[in-house]
C-alpha positions in Angstrom: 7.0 -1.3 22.8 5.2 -3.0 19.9 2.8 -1.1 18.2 -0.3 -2.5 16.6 -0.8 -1.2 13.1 -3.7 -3.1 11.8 -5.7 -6.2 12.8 -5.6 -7.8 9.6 -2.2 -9.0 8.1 -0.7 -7.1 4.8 0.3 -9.1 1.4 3.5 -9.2 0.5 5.3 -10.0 -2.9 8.7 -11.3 -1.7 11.6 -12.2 -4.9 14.2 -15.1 -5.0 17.3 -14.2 -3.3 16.6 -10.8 -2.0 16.7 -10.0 1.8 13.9 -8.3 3.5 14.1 -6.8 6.9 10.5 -6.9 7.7 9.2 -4.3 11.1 8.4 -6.1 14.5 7.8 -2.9 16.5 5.2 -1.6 14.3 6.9 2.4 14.3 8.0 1.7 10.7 6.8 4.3 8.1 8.2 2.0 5.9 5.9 -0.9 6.7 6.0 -3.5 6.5 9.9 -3.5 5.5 11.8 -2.0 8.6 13.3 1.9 8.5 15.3 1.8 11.8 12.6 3.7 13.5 12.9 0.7 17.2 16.5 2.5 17.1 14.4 5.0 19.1 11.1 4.2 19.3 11.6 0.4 20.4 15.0 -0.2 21.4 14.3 -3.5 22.8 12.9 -4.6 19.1 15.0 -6.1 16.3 13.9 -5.9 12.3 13.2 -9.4 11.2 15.8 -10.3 8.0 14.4 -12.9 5.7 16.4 -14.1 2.2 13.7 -15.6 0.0 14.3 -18.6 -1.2 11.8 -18.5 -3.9 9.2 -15.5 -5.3 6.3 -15.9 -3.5 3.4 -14.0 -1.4 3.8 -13.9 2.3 1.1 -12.8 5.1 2.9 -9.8 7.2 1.9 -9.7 11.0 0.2 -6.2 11.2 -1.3 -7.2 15.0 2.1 -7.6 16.7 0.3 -10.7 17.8 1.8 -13.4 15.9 4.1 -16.4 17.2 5.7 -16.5 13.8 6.6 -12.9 13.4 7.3 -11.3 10.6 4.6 -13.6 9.3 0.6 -13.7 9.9 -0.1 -17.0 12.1 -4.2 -15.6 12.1 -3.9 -14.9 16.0 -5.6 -11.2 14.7 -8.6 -13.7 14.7 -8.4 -13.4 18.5 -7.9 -10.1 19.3 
């Protein structure tokens, strides 16, 4: 199950090249970056792996609402 950590979403410094695997389930002490913890938590969850394809500053869902998980799509707004 999907655990809400926040309503707001979390800033995130991504670099060039390097691959995130970014939480869905929200049971991450690690978050927003995944730390296995659906293994057992939230088996029916799955990290979300992004290679960045540039640096740049992402929006991180903290909700667990968002259509465009791992990333903020401001559905929070409507919680």
């Amino acid at each position: 199950m999907k655990k809400q950590i926040a309503k707001n979403p979390i800033e995130f410094e991504m670099e060039a090249g390097n691959l995130y695997a970014f939480c869905t389930c929200g049971h991450s002490a690690k978050h927003p970056l995944c730390d296995g913890s659906h293994k057992e938590q939230a088996p029916e969850c799955k990290s979300h792996k992004v290679v960045a394809e540039e640096d740049k500053s992402v929006w991180v869902c903290q909700c667990g609402a968002s259509d465009n998980s791992p990333f903020c799509d401001g559905r929070h707004k409507q919680l």
